[in-house]
Structures are given as structure tokens and as C-alpha cells.
C-alpha positions in Angstrom: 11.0 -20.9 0.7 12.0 -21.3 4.3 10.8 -17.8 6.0 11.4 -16.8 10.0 9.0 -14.1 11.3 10.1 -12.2 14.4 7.1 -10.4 16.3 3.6 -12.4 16.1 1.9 -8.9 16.8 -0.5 -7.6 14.3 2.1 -7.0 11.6 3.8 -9.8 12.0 0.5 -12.0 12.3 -0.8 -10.6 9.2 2.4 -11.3 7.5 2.4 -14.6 8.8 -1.2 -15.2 7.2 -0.4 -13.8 3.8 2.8 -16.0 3.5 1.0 -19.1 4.9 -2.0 -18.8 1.7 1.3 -19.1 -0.6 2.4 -22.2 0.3 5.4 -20.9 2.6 7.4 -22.4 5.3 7.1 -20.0 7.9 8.4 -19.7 11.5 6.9 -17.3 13.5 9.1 -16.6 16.9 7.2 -14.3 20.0 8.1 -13.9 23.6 4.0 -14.3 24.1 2.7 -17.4 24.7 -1.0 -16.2 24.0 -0.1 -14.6 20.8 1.5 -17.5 19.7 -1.4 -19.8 20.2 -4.0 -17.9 18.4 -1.4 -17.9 15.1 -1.0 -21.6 16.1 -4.3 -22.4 16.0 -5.1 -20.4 13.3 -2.7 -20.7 10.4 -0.8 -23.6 9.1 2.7 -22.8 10.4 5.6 -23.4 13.1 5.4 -21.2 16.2 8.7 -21.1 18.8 8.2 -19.4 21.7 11.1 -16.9 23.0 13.4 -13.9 22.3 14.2 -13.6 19.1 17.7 -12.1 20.0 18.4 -15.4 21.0 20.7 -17.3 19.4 20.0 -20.5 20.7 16.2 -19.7 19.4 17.6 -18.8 16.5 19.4 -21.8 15.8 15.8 -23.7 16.8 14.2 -22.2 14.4 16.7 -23.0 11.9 18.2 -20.1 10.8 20.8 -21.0 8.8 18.0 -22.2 6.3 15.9 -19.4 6.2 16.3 -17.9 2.7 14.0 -14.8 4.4 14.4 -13.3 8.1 11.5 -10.5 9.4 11.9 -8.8 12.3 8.4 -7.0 13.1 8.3 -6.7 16.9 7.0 -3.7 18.4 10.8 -3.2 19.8 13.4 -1.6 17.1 16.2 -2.6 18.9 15.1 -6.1 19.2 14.5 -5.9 15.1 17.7 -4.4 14.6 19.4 -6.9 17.0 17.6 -9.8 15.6 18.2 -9.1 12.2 22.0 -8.7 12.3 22.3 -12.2 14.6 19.6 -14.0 11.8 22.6 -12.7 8.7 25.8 -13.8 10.5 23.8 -17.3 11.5 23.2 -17.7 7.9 19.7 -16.1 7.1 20.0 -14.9 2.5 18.0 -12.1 3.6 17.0 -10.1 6.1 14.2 -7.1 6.9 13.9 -4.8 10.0 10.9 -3.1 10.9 11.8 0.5 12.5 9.9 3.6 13.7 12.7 5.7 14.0 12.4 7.2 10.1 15.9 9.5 10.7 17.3 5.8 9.3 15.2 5.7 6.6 16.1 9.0 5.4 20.3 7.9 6.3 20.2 4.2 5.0 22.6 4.9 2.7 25.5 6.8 4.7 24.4 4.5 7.7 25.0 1.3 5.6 23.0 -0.9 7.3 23.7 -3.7 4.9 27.2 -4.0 6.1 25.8 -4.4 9.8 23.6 -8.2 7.8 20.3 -5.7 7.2 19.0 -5.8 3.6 16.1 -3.7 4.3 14.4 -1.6 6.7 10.5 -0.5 6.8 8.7 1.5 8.3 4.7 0.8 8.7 4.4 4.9 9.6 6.8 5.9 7.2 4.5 4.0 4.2 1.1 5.3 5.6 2.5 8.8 5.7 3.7 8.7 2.0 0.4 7.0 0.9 -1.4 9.6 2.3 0.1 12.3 0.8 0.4 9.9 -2.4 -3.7 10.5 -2.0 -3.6 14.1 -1.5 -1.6 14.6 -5.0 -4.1 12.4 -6.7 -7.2 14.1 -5.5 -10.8 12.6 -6.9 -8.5 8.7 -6.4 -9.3 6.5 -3.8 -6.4 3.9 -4.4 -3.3 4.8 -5.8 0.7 3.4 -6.2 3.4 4.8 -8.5 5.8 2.4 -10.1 9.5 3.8 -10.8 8.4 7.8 -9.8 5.4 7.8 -11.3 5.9 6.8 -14.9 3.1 4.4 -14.2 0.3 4.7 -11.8 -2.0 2.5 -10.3 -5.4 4.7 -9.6 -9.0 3.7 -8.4 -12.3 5.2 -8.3 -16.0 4.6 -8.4 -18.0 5.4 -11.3 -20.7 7.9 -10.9 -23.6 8.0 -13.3 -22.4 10.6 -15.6 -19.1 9.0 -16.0 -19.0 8.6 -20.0 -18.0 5.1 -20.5 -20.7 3.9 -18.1 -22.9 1.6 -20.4 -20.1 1.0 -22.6 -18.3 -2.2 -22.6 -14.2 -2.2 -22.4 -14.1 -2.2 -26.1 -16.7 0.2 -26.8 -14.7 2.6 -24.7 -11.1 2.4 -26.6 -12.9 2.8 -29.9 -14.3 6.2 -28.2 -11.3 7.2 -27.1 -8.6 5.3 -28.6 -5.7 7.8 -27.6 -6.2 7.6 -24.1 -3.8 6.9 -21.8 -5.2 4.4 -19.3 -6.3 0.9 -18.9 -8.5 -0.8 -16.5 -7.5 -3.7 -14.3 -9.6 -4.8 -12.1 -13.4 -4.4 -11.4 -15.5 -4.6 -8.5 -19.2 -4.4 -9.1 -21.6 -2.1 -6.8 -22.0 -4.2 -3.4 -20.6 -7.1 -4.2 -17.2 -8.3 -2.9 -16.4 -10.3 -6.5 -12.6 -9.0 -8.2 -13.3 -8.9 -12.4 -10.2 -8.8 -14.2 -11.9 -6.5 -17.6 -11.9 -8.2 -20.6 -13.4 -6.4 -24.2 -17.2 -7.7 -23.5 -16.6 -6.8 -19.9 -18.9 -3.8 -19.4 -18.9 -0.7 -16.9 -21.7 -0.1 -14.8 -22.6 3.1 -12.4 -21.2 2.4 -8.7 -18.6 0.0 -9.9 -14.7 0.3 -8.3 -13.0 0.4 -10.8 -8.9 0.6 -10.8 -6.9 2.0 -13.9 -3.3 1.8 -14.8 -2.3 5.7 -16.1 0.8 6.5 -18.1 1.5 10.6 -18.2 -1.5 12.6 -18.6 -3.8 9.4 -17.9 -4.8 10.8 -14.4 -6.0 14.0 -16.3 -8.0 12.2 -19.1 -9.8 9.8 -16.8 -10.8 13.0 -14.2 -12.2 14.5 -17.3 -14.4 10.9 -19.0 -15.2 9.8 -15.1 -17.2 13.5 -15.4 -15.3 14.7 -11.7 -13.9 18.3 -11.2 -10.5 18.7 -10.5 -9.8 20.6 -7.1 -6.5 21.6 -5.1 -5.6 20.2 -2.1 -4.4 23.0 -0.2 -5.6 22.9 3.2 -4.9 20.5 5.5 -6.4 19.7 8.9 -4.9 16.2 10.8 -6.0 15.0 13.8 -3.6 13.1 16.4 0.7 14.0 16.7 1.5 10.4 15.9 4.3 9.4 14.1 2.6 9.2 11.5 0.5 12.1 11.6 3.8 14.1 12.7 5.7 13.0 9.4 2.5 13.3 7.4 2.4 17.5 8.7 6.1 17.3 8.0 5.5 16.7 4.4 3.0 18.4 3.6 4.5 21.9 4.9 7.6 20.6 2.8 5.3 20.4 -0.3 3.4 23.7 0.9 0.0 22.8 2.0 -1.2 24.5 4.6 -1.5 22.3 7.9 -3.3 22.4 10.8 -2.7 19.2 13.5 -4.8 19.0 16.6 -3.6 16.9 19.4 -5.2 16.3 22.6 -2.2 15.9 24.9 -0.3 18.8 26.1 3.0 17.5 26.0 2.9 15.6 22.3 1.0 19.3 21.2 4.3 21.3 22.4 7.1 19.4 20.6 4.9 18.8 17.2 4.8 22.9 17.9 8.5 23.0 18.2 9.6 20.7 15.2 6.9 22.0 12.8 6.9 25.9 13.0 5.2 26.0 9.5 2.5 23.9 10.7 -0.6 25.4 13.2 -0.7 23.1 15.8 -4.0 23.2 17.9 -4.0 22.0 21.6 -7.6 20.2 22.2 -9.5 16.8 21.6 -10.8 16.4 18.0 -13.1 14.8 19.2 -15.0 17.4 20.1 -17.0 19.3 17.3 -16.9 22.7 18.5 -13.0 22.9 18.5 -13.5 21.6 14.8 -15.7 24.1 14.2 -13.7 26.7 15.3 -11.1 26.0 13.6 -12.8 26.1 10.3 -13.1 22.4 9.7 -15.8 23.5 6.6 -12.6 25.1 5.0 -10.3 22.4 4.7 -10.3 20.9 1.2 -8.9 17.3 3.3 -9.4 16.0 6.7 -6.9 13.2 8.4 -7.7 11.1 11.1 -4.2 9.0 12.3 -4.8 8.6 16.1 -4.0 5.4 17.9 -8.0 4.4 17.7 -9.6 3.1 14.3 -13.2 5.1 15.7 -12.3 7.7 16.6 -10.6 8.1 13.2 -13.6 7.0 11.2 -16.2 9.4 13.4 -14.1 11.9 13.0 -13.7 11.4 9.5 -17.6 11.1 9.4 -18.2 14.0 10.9 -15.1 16.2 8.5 -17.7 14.7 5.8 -20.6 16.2 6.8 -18.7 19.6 7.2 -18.1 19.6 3.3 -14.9 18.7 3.2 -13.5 16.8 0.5 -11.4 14.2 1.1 -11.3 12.3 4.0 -8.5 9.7 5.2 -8.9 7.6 8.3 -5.9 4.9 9.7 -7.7 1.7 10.8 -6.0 -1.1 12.5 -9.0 -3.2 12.9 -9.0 -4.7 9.4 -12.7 -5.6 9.8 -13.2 -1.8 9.1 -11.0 -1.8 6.1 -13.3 -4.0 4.3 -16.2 -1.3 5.0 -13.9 1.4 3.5 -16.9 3.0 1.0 -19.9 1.9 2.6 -19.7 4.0 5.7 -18.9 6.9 3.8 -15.2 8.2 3.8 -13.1 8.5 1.2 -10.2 6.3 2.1 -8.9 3.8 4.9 -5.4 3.0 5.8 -3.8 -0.1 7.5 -0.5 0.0 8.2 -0.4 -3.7 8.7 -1.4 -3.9 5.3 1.3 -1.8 3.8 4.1 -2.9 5.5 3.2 -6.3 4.2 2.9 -5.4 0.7 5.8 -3.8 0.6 7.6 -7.0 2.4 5.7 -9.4 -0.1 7.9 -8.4 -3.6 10.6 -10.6 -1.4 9.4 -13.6 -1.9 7.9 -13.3 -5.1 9.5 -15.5 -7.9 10.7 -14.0 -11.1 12.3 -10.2 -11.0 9.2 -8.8 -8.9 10.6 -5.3 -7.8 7.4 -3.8 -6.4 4.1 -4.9 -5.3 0.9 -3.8 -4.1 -2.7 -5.7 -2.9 -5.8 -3.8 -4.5 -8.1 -2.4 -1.7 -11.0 -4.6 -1.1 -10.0 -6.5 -3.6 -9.4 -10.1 -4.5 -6.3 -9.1 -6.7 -2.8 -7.6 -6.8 -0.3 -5.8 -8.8 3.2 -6.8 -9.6 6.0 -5.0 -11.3 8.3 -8.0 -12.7 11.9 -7.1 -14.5 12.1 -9.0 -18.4 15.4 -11.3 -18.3 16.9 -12.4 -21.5 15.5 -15.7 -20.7 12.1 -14.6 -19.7 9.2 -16.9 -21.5 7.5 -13.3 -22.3 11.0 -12.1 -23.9 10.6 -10.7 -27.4 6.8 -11.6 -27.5 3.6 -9.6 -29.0 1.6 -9.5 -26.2 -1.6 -10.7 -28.2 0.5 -13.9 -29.1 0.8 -14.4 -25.4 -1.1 -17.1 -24.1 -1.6 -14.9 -20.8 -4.1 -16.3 -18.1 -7.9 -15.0 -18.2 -7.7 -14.1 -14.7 -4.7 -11.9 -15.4 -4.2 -8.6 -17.2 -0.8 -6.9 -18.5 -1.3 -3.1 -17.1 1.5 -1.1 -18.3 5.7 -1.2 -19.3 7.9 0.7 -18.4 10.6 1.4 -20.9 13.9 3.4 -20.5 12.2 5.5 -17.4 8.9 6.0 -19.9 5.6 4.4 -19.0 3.5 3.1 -21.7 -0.1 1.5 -21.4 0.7 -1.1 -24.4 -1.8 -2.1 -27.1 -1.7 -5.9 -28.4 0.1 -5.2 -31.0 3.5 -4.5 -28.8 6.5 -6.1 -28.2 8.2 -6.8 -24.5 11.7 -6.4 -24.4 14.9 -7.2 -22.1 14.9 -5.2 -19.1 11.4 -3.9 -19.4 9.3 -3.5 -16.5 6.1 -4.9 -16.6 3.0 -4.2 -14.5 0.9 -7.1 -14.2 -2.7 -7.3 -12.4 -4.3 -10.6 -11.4 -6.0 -12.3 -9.2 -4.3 -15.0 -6.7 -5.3 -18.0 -8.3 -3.1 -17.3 -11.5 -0.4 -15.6 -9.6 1.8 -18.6 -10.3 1.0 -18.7 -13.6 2.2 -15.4 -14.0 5.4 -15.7 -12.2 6.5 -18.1 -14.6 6.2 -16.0 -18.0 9.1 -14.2 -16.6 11.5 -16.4 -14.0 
């Protein structure tokens, strides 16, 4: 698959990195000549050097080829631009990244596919809804819903008294065989090595473990993983970004209790203006006094989004050893993502990371509608649609010669998630949650193109 990438920042660098391990042919465009040398010289792909509004750049890249167009510059306009030339050139498809949300939220009276743009996505937009994705599923430290929730993807780390610690994966769904979860993936105490469970496979204490829930799953696995259920109520973020501005918006939407501190006056004046059920707090979270007096101890969660990866993590640090509960830092250096449990806080967010998964489903094979890379993980999730002529059409899934290094999670069935035993049967439009590593992704792909 011919895919052009407009924008060799970091999204677009990232991207270009992910695409380029799956064997893609990708053409990343930037008006920097620096930026385009470090991709150059460190990924297997074509760089062209220019504006991507360009048509004559356009038309050097090839455009009428591409069968995939990104436009991830830091510039909207030049996304939006970019994206509408790439579809009348010929580009299949075509994906904007914007900041401006108010699109998002009008994307269907807008009608931006009429303009040539098939999608638009928004890196703040996704970090805000993930975080307060995290704050409904307190006690997880990874989670994704597929089709509203029917399914859920959630992670957590076993503690000691956890009750099917010591128990291998088959031990534990004799002890609790109406339970309505399923592990996926396993990644042992300080090691960076992805297990896909299998029946011997067996839990150990400090091991990440990530579960696929149907209704009520979330609930049982609070209860066997021995943790104590608590409300999120209040709410303290630190830094007016867009995203921690649409993260306040929200929450107040959802009634938590907010609290944003911002340390410029200006920004600290209009969040106070367009949240007036939010408290906003003039003063640099940096500093622990301000923290203090505003009873950082009380807050049940604690949200770090400013522009810089520490400050978010010290901060976060330092909510942790206030007693507060749950802590959520945004990173951009992706070095720091990979520390996300060693250095103490609950989770860490990358934009980067989430725009891309959410761009990847695009250029999947087979009916892949959602996607999502586990964090830390060697390993991902897909959500394929079953065709009529799908391979795993009308199969028993243990007469499926399914990959080792590959699990089936969860269906989805007429708007009802099930976590399926091996006794049951895949059917036409089913959607199917698959985890597995990238070495079988392939593999996987083909049981239902």
C-alpha cells in the first residue's frame, strides 16, 4: 500500500516508523530539511522536501497512487488544505489531523467528506477521552472500549492477594467458570517480554496483565484482583491546554468536581470564562505549597497535561505522595512512556501514540474497524468485521487453527459483547476482538480478508 505522510514532526515521524515495520510504501513530505534527514536516515522510506499544499510536490510524490494520504503538520490549515488537494489529485483516502475539536463535534453537518476529507483526528481530542476513559474505570491502568463499551479492553498488575495468583489460566476458569473476562496478554514483573496466555500459562504477583471484559467483567475482576472499588469524584488538573481544557470540560459535563491550575494569567482567565463549573486556580503547580493549599491530599485523581513530560511526571510524583489515588501524566518523550510503572504513577499518555493507533485500523487488511497498541507491550488489539467469505466464517473457534502467538478476546454480536468459550461459533457480521503479537499479525489478517 502506497501511503503519503504530510508533517515529519513527532506525529508524523512516529507514524512514519510504525507504517515503515509493516512493510509500507511511505512518503513522508516536510518543509524541514533537518527533520527530514533524521527520518531519512533512520527509517526505510522516501522523504520529499516541500509544502505539502503544493501541487507540484504533490504530483512528486505521486499522489494519484497513494491509496492513503496523512496530513499531520503542526498547521490545521495546511492539513485541511493538503488533504482536500491529495482527494481531487487522486489520493483513495485521506486523514486530517486538527486541534480545533468544534469540527469534531460538527463533522457531520460540516461534511467534510464532500470537501475529499475522510477523516479528521484529533491527538488532544483522543488523550482527553482516554483520560476520562481512565477515570470511569478506576483501579485500570490501560483501557479501550469497542462499539460503546460492549467489550472492554482493561489492564492491571497483580498484587499478591489477587486470587488467581499461583493459578495457571486453566486453574482459574475452573474456579470461576462464569466469569466474564479473559486474559490477553501477559507481561511478567520487570521484564519487557509480551505472553499471549495460554491454559499452562500461569499468573504470577507483579505481572501486567490485560483482560478483555464483557458486562459486569470490570466488576468481577475488581473483586478476584482483591482491589477496592473507589469513586472518582474529585478532580485536580494541572496546565489550561487543549487538552487539559477539554479534559475539565468533560468532566464537569459528567459531574466531577474540577479543579485546573494554570500558571499563566491570561490562559487562567478564559479557562475561567468557558468553564464556570470548573475552579480554576491562577498559580504554578509546580509549586507544592499552592498544591497544598488547595487540598491536593483530597483529590481522589491528579492530571498532569502541560506542554513538559517532567513537569507532568514530578508533579504526578509528588500528587502520589499526597495520597491521591490515581495519577495521569501526558508524556511526549516516548523514552518515559516505556518507564510508565517503574517510576511510580499510575498512567502515562502520548498523544503521538494515540493518534497513530487510531490512524493504523486504515491500513489494516481484512474489515479492521478499531485498533489499539497495548502499553508497554509487544502486542495489539484488533476489532475485524466477519464477511460471508471470511476463512473464520461459520467456524468453532477450537476447530480454528488460530496462531500460538495470537488469542481471540471477545465478539461482539447484535450490539452484545461476549467473551466466547471454544465451544462457539463465529458468524457473518460479527465483530471480533483479536490480541496478538506482531509477528502473526498477518496471519491473523487473513482468517478474515
Amino acid at each position: 500500500m502506497k501511503i503519503i505522510i504530510a508533517g515529519a514532526g513527532e506525529v508524523g515521524f512516529h507514524l512514519a516508523k510504525l507504517l515503515s515495520y509493516e512493510s509500507q510504501e511511505i512518503t513522508l513530505i516536510d518543509t524541514s530539511k533537518d527533520s527530514l534527514i533524521y527520518a531519512d536516515e533512520h527509517l526505510d522510506i522516501k522523504t520529499i522536501k516541500g509544502d505539502a499544499t503544493s501541487i507540484s510536490i504533490l504530483r512528486e510524490a505521486r499522489i494519484e497512487l497513494a491509496a492513503l494520504f496523512i496530513a499531520v503538520t503542526s498547521s490545521e490549515t495546511t492539513n485541511i488544505t493538503a488533504s482536500v488537494l491529495a482527494k481531487q489529485l487522486g489520493a483513495q483516502r485521506t486523514i486530517a489531523r486538527i486541534s480545533n475539536t468544534e469540527f469534531l463535534e460538527q463533522k457531520e453537518v460540516i461534511g467534510f467528506s464532500q470537501f475529499g476529507i475522510d477523516e479528521l483526528i484529533s491527538p488532544e481530542a483522543l488523550a482527553a477521552s482516554e483520560i476520562e476513559l481512565l477515570l470511569n474505570q478506576y483501579g485500570f491502568n490501560d483501557t479501550y472500549e469497542f462499539e460503546g463499551g460492549a467489550l472492554k479492553m482493561l489492564g492491571l498488575r497483580l498484587s499478591r492477594t489477587a486470587t488467581f495468583v499461583g493459578k495457571t489460566v486453566r486453574e482459574a476458569a475452573e474456579l470461576f467458570p462464569e466469569v466474564h473476562f479473559i486474559p490477553i496478554a501477559i507481561q511478567r514483573y520487570g521484564t519487557q517480554y509480551t505472553i499471549i496466555p495460554r491454559g499452562d500459562t500461569q499468573f504470577k504477583e507483579g505481572d501486567k496483565v490485560v483482560f478483555v471484559t464483557s458486562k459486569g467483567g470490570d466488576e468481577e475482576l475488581f473483586e478476584l484482583s482483591a482491589r477496592v472499588k473507589v469513586d472518582m469524584k474529585n478532580v485536580m488538573i494541572l496546565g489550561g491546554s487543549k487538552i487539559g481544557f477539554k479534559t475539565a470540560r468533560d468532566l464537569c459535563q459528567n459531574k466531577f468536581n474540577v479543579k485546573i491550575v494554570e500558571h499563566k494569567k491570561t490562559v487562567a482567565m478564559d479557562l475561567a470564562d468557558n468553564l464556570p463549573n470548573a475552579l480554576v486556580i491562577y498559580g504554578d503547580g509546580r509549586n507544592v505549597e499552592i498544591l497544598e493549599e488547595e487540598n491536593i491530599s483530597d483529590m481522589d485523581a491528579f492530571i498532569s497535561v502541560t506542554g513538559n513530560s517532567e513537569t507532568n511526571i514530578m508533579s504526578c510524583l509528588l500528587a502520589k505522595s499526597k495520597g491521591v489515588k490515581k495519577t495521569i501524566a501526558l508524556v511526549e518523550n516516548m523514552d518515559y512512556y516505556q518507564l510508565s510503572h517503574s517510576i511510580g504513577i499510575d498512567t502515562l499518555i502520548n498523544k503521538k501514540l494515540l493518534a497513530a493507533n487510531n490512524i493504523f485500523r486504515y491500513i489494516r487488511k481484512g474489515e479492521v474497524v478499531a485498533m489499539t497498541k497495548l502499553t508497554n507491550m509487544n502486542a495489539e488489539l484488533l476489532e475485524f468485521v466477519v464477511k460471508p467469505k471470511s476463512k473464520i466464517t461459520n467456524k468453532i473457534i477450537k476447530d480454528l487453527n488460530f496462531p500460538r502467538s495470537a488469542i481471540l478476546g471477545g465478539v461482539i454480536r447484535d450490539g452484545v459483547g461476549v467473551v466466547p468459550k471454544g465451544s462457539f461459533k463465529i458468524e457473518v457480521g460479527d465483530r471480533v476482538v483479536v490480541c496478538c503479537l506482531p509477528r502473526s499479525i498477518s496471519e491473523v489478517e487473513a482468517f478474515f480478508s
